[in-house]
ZANUKOL-647718 format. One record per residue (C-alpha): x, y, z; residue number from 1; residue in three letters. Coordinates in Angstrom, 2 decimals, m for minus. Layout:
N
    east   north      up num residuo
       X       Y       Z NUM     ALA
...
//
This chain:
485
    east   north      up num residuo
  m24.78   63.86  m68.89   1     UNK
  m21.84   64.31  m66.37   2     UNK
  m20.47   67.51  m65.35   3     UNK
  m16.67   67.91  m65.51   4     UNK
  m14.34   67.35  m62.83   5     UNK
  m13.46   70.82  m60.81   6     UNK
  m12.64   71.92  m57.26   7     UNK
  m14.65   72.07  m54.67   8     UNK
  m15.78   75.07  m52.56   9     UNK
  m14.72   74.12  m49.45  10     UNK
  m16.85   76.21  m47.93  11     UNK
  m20.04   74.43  m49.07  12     UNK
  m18.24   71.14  m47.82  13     UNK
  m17.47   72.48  m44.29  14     UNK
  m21.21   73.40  m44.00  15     UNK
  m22.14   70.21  m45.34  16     UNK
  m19.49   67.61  m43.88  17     UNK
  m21.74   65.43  m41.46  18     UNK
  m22.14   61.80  m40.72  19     UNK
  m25.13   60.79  m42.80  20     UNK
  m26.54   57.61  m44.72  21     UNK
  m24.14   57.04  m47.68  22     UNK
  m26.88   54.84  m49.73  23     UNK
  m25.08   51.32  m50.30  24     UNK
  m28.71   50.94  m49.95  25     UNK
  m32.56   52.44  m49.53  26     UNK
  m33.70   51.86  m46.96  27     UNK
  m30.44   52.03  m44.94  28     UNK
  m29.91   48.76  m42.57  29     UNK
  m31.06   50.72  m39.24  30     UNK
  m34.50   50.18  m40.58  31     UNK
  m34.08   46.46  m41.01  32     UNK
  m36.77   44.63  m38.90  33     UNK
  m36.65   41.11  m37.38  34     UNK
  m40.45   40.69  m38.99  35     UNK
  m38.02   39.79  m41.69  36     UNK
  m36.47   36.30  m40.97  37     UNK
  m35.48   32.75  m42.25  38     UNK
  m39.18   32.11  m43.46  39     UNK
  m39.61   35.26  m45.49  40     UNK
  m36.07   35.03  m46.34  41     UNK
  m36.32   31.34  m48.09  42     UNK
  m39.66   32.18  m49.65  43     UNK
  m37.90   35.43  m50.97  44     UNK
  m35.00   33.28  m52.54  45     UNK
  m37.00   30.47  m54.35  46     UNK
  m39.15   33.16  m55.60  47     UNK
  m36.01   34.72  m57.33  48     UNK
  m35.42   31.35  m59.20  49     UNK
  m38.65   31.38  m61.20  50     UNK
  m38.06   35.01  m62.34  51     UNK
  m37.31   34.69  m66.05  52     UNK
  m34.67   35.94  m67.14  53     UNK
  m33.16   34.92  m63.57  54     UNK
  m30.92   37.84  m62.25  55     UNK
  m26.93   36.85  m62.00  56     UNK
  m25.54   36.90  m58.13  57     UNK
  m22.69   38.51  m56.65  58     UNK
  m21.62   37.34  m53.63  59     UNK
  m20.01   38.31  m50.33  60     UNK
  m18.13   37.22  m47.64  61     UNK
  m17.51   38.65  m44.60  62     UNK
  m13.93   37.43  m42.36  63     UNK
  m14.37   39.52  m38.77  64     UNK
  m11.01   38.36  m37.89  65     UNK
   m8.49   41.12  m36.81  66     UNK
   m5.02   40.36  m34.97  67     UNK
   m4.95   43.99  m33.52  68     UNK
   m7.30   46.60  m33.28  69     UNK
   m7.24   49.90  m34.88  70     UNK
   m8.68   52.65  m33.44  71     UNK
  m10.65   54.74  m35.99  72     UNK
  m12.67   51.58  m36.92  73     UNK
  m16.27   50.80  m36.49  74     UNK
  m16.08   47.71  m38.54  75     UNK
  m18.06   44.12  m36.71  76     UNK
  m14.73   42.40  m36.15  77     UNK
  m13.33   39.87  m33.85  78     UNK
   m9.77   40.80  m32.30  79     UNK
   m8.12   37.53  m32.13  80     UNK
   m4.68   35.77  m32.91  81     UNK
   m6.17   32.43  m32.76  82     UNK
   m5.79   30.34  m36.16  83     UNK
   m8.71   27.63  m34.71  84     UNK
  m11.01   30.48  m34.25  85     UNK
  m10.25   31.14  m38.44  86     UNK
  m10.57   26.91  m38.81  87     UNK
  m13.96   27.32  m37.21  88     UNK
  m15.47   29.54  m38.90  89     UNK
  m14.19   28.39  m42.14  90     UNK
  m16.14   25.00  m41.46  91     UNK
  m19.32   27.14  m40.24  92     UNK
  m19.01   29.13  m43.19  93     UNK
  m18.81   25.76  m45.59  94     UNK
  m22.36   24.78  m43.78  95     UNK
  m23.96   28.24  m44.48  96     UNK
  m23.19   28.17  m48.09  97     UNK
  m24.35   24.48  m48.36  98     UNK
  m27.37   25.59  m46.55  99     UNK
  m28.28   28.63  m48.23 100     UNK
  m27.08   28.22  m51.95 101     UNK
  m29.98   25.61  m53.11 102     UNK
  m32.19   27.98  m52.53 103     UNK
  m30.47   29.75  m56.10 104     UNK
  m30.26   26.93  m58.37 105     UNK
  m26.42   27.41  m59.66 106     UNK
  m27.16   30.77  m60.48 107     UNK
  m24.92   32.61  m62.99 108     UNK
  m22.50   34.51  m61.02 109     UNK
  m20.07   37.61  m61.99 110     UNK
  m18.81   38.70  m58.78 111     UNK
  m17.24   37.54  m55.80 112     UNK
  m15.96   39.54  m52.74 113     UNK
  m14.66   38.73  m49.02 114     UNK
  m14.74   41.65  m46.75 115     UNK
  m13.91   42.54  m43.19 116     UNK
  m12.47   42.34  m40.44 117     UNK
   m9.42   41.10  m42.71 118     UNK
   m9.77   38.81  m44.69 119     UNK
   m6.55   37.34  m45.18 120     UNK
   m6.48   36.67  m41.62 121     UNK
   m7.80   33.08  m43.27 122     UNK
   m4.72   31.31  m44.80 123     UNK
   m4.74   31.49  m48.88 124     UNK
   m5.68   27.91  m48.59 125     UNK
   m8.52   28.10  m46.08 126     UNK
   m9.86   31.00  m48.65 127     UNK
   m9.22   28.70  m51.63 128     UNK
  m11.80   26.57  m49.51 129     UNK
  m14.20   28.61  m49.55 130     UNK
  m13.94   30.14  m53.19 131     UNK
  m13.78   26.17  m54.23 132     UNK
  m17.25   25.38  m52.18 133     UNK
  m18.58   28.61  m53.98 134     UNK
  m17.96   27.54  m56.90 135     UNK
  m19.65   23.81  m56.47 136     UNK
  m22.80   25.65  m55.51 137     UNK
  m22.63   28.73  m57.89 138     UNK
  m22.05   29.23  m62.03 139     UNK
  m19.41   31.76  m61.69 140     UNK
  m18.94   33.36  m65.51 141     UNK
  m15.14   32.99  m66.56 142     UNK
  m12.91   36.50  m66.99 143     UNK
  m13.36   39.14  m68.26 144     UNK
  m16.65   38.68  m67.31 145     UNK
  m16.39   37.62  m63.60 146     UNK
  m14.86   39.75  m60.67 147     UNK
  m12.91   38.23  m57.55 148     UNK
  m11.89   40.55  m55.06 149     UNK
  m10.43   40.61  m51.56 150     UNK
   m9.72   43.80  m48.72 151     UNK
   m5.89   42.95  m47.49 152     UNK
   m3.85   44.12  m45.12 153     UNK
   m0.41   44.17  m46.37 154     UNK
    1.35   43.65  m42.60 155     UNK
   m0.14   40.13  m42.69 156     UNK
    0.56   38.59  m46.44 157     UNK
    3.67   37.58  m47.67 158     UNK
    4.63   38.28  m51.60 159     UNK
    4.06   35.19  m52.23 160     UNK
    0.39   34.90  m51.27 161     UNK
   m0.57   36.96  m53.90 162     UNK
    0.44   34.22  m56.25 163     UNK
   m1.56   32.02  m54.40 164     UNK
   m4.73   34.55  m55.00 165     UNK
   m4.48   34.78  m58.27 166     UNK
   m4.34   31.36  m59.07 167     UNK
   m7.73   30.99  m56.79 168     UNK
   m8.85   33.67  m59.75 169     UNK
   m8.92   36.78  m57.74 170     UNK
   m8.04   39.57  m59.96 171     UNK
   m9.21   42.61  m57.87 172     UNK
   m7.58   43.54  m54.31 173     UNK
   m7.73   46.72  m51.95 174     UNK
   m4.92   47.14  m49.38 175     UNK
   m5.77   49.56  m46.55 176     UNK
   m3.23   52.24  m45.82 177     UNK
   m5.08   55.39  m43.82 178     UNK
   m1.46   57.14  m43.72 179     UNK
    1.92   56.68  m44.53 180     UNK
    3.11   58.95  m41.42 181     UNK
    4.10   56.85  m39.04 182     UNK
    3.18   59.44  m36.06 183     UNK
   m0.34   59.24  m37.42 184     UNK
   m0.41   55.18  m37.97 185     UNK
    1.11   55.27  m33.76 186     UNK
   m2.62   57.31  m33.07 187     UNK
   m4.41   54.86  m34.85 188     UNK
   m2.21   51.38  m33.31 189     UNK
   m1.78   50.77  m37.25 190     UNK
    1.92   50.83  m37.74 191     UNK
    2.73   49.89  m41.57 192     UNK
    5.58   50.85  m43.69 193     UNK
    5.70   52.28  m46.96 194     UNK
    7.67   48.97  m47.72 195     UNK
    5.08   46.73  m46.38 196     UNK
    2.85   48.90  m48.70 197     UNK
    4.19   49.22  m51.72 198     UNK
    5.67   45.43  m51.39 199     UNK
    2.39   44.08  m51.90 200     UNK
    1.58   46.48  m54.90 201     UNK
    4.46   44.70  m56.48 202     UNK
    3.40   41.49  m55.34 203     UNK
    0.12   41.86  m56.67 204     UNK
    1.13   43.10  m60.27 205     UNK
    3.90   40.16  m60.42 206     UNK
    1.25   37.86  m60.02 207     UNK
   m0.88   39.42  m62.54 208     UNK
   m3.60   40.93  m60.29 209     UNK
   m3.83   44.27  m62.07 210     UNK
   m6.75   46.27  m60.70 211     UNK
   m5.89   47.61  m56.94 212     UNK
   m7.07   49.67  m54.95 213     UNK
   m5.86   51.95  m52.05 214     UNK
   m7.87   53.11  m49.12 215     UNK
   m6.83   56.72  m47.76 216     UNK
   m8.60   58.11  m44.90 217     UNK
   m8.14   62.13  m43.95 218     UNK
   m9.21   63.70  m40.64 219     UNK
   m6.95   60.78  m38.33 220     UNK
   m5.27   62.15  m35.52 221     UNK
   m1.73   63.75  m35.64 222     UNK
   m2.46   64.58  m39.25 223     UNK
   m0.95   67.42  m41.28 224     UNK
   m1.29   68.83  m44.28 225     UNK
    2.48   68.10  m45.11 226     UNK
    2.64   64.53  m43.64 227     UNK
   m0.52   63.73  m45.81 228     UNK
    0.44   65.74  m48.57 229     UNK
    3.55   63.12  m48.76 230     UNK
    1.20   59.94  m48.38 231     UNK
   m0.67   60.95  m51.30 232     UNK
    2.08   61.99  m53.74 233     UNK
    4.06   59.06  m52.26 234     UNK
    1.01   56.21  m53.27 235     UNK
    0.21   58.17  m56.73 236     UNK
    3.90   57.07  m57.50 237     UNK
    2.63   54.03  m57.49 238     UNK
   m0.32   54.68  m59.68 239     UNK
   m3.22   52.02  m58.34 240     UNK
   m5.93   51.27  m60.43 241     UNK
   m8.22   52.96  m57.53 242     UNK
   m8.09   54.79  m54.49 243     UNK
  m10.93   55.77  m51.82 244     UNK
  m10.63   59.21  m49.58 245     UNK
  m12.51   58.41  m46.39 246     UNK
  m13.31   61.20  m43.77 247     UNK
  m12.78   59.79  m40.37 248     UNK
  m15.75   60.55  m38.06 249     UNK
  m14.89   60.93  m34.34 250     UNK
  m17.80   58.48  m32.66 251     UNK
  m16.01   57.58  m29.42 252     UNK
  m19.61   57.00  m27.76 253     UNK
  m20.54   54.34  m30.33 254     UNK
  m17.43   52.99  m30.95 255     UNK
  m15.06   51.82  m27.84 256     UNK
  m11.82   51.37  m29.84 257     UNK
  m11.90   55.23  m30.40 258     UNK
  m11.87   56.19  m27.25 259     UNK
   m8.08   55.95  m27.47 260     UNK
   m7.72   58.59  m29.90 261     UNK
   m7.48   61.68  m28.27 262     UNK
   m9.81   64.03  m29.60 263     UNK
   m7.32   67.03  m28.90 264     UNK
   m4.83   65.47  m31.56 265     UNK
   m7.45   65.64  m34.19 266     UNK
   m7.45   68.06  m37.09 267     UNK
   m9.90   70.94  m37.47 268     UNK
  m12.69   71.11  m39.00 269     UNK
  m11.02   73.88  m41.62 270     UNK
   m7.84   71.51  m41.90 271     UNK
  m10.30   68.31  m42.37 272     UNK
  m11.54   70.64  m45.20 273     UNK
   m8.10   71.61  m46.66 274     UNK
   m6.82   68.03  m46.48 275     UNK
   m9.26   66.44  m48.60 276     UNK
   m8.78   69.63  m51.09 277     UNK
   m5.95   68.71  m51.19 278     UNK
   m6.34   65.26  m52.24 279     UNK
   m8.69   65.95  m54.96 280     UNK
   m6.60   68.61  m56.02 281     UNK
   m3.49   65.96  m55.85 282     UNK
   m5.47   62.85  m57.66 283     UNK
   m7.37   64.97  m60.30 284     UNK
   m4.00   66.53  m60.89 285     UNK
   m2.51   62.60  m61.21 286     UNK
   m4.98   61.57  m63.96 287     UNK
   m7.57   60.35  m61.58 288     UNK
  m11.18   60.66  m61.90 289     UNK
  m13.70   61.29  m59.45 290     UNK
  m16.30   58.82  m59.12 291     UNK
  m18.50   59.74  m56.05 292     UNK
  m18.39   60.20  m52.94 293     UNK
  m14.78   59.28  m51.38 294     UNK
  m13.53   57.18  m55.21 295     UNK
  m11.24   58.05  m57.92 296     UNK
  m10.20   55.99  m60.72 297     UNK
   m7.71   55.64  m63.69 298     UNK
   m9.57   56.75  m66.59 299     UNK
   m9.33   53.11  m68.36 300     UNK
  m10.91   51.83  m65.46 301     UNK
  m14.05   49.70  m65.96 302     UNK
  m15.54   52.52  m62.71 303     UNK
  m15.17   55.15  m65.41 304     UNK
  m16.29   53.97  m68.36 305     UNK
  m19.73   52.81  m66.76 306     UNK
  m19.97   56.17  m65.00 307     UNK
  m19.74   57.94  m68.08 308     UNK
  m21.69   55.27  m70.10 309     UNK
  m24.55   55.67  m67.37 310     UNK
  m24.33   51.88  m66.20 311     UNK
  m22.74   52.50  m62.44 312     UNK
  m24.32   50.53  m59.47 313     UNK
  m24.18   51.03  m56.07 314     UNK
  m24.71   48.18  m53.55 315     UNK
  m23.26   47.15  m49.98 316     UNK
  m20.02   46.52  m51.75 317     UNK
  m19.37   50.19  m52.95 318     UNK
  m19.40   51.65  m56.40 319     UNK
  m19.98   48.82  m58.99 320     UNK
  m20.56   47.58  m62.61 321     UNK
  m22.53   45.05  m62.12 322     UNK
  m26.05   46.42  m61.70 323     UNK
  m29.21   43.77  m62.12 324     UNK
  m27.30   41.55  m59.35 325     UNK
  m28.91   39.72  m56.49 326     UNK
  m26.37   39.94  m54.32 327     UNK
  m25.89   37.06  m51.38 328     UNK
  m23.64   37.73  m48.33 329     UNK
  m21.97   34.59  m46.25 330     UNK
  m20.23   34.96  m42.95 331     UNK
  m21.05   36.86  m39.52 332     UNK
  m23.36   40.46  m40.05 333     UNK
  m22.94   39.70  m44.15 334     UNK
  m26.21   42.00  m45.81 335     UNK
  m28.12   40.34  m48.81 336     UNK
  m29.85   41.97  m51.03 337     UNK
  m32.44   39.51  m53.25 338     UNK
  m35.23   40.78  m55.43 339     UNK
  m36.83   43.76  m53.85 340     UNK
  m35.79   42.52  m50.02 341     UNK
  m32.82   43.23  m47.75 342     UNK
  m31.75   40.85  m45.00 343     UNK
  m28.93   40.24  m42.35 344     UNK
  m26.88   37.59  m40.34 345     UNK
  m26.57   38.40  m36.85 346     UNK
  m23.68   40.60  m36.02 347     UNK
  m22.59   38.77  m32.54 348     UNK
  m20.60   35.78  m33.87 349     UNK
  m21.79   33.62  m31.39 350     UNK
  m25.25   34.06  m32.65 351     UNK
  m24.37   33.40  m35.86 352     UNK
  m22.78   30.47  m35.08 353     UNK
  m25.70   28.99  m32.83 354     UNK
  m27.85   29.31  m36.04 355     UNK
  m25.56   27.61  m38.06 356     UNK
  m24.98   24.90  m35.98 357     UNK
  m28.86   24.39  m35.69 358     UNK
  m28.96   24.11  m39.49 359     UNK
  m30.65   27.29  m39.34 360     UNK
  m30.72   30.05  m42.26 361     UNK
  m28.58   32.83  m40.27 362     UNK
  m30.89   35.53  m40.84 363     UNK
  m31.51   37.95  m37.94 364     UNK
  m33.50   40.66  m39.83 365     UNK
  m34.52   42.35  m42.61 366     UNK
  m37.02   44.03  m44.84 367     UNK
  m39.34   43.49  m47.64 368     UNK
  m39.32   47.34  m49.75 369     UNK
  m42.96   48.61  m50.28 370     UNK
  m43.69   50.53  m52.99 371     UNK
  m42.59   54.00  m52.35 372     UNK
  m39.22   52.58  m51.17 373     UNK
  m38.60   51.06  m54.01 374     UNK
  m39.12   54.49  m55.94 375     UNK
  m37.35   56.06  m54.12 376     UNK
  m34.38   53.45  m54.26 377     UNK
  m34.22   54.12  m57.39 378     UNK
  m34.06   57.86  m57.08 379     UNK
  m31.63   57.90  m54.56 380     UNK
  m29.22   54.99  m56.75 381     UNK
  m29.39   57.61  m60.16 382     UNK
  m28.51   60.15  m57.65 383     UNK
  m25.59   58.74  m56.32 384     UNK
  m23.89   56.79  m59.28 385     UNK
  m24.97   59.76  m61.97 386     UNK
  m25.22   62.50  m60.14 387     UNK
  m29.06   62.85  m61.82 388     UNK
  m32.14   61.62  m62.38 389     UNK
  m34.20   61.91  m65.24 390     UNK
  m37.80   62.77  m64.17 391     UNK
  m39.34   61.47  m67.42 392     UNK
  m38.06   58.32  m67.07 393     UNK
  m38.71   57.70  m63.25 394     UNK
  m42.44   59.01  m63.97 395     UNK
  m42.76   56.34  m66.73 396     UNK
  m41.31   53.66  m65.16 397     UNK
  m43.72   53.96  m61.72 398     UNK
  m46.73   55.89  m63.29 399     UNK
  m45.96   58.99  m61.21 400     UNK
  m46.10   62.39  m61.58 401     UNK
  m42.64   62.88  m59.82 402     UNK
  m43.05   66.58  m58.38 403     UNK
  m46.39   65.64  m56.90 404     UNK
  m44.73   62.54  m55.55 405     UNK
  m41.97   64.41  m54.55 406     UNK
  m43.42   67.79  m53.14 407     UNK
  m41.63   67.80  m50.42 408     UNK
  m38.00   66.79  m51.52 409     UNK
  m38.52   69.77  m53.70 410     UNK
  m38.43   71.88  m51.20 411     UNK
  m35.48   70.40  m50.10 412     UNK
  m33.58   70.81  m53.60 413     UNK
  m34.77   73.79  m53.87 414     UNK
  m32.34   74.86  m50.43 415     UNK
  m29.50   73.34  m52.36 416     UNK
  m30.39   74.93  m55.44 417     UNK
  m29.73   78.01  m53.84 418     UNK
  m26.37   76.84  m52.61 419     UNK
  m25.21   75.65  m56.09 420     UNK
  m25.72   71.77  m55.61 421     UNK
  m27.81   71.16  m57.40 422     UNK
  m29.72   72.04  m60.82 423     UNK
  m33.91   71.20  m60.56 424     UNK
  m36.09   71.74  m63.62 425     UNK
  m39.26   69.90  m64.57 426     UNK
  m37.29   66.84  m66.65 427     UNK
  m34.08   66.80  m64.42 428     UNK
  m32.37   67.01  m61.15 429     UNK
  m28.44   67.02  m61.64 430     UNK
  m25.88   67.71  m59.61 431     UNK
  m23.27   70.67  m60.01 432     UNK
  m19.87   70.14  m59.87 433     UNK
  m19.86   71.44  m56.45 434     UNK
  m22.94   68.84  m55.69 435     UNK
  m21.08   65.92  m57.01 436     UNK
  m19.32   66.49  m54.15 437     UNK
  m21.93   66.11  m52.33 438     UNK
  m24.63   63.49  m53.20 439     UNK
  m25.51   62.12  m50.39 440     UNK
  m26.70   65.82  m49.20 441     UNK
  m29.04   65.75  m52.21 442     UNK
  m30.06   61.89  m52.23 443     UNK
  m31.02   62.88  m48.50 444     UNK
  m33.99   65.12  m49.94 445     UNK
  m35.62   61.55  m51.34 446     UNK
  m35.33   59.83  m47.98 447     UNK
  m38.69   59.43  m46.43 448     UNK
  m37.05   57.89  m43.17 449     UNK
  m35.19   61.21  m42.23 450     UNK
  m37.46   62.91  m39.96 451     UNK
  m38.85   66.07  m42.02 452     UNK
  m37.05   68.22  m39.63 453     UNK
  m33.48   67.05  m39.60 454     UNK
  m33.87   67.94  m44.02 455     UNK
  m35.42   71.54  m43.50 456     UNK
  m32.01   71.99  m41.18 457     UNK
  m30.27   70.18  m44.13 458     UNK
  m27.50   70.25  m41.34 459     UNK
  m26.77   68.24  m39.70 460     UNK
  m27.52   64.96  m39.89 461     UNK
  m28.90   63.50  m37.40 462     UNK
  m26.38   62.23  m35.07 463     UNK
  m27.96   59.03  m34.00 464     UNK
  m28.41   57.22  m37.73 465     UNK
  m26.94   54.05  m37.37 466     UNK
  m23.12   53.86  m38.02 467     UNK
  m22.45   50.41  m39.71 468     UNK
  m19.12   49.80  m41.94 469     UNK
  m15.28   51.23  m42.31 470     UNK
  m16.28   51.06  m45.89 471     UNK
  m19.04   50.37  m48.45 472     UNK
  m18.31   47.16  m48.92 473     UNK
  m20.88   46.02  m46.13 474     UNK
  m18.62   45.60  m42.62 475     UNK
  m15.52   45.88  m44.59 476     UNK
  m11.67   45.82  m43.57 477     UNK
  m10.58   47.39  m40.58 478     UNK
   m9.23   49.97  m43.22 479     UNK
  m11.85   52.67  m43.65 480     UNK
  m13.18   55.64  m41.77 481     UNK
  m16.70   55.52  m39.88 482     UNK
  m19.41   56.34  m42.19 483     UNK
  m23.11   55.39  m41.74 484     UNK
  m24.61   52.93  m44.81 485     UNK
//
């Protein structure tokens, strides 16, 4: 049960437009706990071998390499030219996977994914290394069935890389753009032509890599509504399979590279709000779909169908079919998620690399979910891939009775009812149209970890939750906006 695609009262989203958790997962990673560590973490994984039927794996890997910096991002990276540094940790990487993957017993796999940093800072043929060692250690399922994707940056890949990607059997990429006005890209230090751009789009779909995906991010400095008005009629032209809206979040005091935007050149908050009407008014009016929070897709795209079929997942990676994963990250501050436990590699490289060279698992925290997280995780996921829950179903599954359990969330929805986000009844919550817009404002009302006063305020959130990735796909490309997990 979806409600139809409409506008937005921008209104409602000025009110509401705050940092806050955006759910990749529940509990967010700023509760993550070094009680959690390489012992609990090995126990944890040969546990999940013995589970019959054994869950598939999707996998990540995270490349921190940048060669420059751009300034709205709060990604973990490493700025860096050096191609050792990339031989390095390409062998280091090697030793985790041959050091961690035992403890899965070739598992089936159905999705792999290298994140950022950039990733295609490594060669095509030091990523071929990797996706080959993967793949001597894992069961990956063949196509349709499996998913290989990669965050690029189009300044640093020639055409005929792509080639070389899609014979490794990636068939998925996302190409960061921000802006196409090159006074805006100057504000950022991310100077990339529409040629550059729209090169590798071509590039891509030559080489037969049809699903792509464009990151857009509103709210940058020295943006207008006419400059981004052309971006985003200029990359619908181009139709990609996907595209993500971000809202850039001014953090200067948690992030250093921002403190060379100048918050005077930003837009206001009432032009923040009219430039992402814009864009859904733009994208809808393309064909597009939304999907949730900042995503649109084609309406033949796999997003879609499971959105409207019910069967969308949301993990450290973003929006996602494939739900019922254990999912295994590889690389410097990579997040796994196995069974009903979360854990991290450190997120200073040389950390990271001190465990690895110890033959150490690279685990620097973590936590094991109790039982009310793991309700509410559940809660919180329906909310944010479906835009609902169905009460009847949650109170079955857990042997609740979910208003009792959730007496004080009420409350909460009830404040949003009131605003038009939401719908409450005794079998449902569901979001409005206006809501959709909004889910992590109503997910919020489930999340016992937000101090009880910061959701009677609803607004805002607080200020101090810990800001992690550029995108959802765990420290992803130096191509998103700030958002919190």
């Amino acid at each position: 049960m979806q409600p139809a695609d409409a506008p937005f009262d921008a209104e409602l989203l000025r009110r509401y437009d705050r940092p806050g958790p955006r759910y990749t997962s529940y509990p967010t990673a700023s509760h993550f706990t070094d009680r959690f560590g390489p012992p609990e973490f090995e126990r944890v994984a040969r546990e999940s071998g013995s589970r019959v039927p054994q869950r598939p794996m999707s996998l990540y890997v995270h490349v921190p390499f940048c060669s420059s910096p751009c300034f709205y991002c709060g990604c973990n990276r490493v700025i860096t030219r050096s191609t050792d540094r990339a031989a390095q940790y390409v062998d280091r990487l090697r030793r985790e996977i041959a050091l961690v993957a035992p403890l899965f017993d070739q598992r089936e796999t159905v999705q792999l994914h290298f994140g950022g940093g950039t990733p295609n800072f490594l060669t095509p043929s030091q990523l071929g290394t990797i996706v080959h060692d993967l793949g001597r250690h894992f069961r990956f399922v063949t196509r349709p069935r499996s998913e290989l994707s990669i965050e690029i940056d189009p300044r640093f890949l020639q055409p005929r890389d792509f080639a070389e990607l899609a014979q490794l059997g990636f068939n998925r990429v996302s190409l960061g753009v921000q802006d196409l006005d090159e006074k805006v890209q100057m504000a950022v230090n991310r100077v990339q032509s529409a040629e550059q751009t729209f090169g590798a789009i071509a590039a891509c779909r030559a080489a037969g890599i049809g699903s792509i995906n464009i990151d857009l991010i509103y709210g940058l400095p020295r943006q207008t509504l006419e400059g981004f008005g052309r971006t985003l009629r200029t990359v619908v032209e181009a139709r990609p399979t996907r595209l993500a809206v971000y809202g850039y979040a001014h953090l200067p005091r948690l992030f250093k590279p921002q403190r060379r935007i100048h918050s005077n050149e930003l837009p206001s908050a009432a032009t923040r709000v009219r430039l992402l009407s814009m864009a859904i008014d733009v994208l809808t009016a393309a064909g597009y779909r939304y999907i949730g929070m900042d995503h649109f897709a084609l309406p033949q795209d796999e997003l879609v169908r499971a959105r409207d079929a019910g069967k969308l997942h949301r993990n450290f990676m973003g929006y996602t079919t494939h739900a019922g994963c254990d999912l295994l990250g590889f690389g410097l501050s990579a997040i796994s998620h196995v069974g009903e436990t979360f854990s991290q590699n450190p997120r200073g490289l040389e950390d990271w690399e001190q465990a690895i060279d110890a033959g150490r698992l690279p685990v620097w925290r973590g936590l094991a979910l109790d039982a009310d997280d793991s309700i509410r995780a559940d809660v919180i996921g329906a909310i944010m891939c479906q835009g609902e829950v169905d009460v009847t179903a949650i109170e079955q599954r857990y042997a609740i009775d979910f208003w009792t359990y959730f007496a004080q969330a009420r409350k909460q929805l009830l404040a949003l009812e009131a605003d038009g986000l939401v719908w409450v009844c005794s079998s449902h919550v569901m979001a409005t149209t206006q809501g959709r817009y909004l889910l992590r404002v109503i997910a919020a009302c489930f999340d016992r970890y937000l101090q009880r006063q910061d959701l009677e305020q609803q607004l805002p959130f607080p200020a101090e939750l810990e800001l992690v990735s550029s995108r959802p796909a765990q420290n992803s490309a130096g191509s998103g906006p700030i958002h919190t997990n």
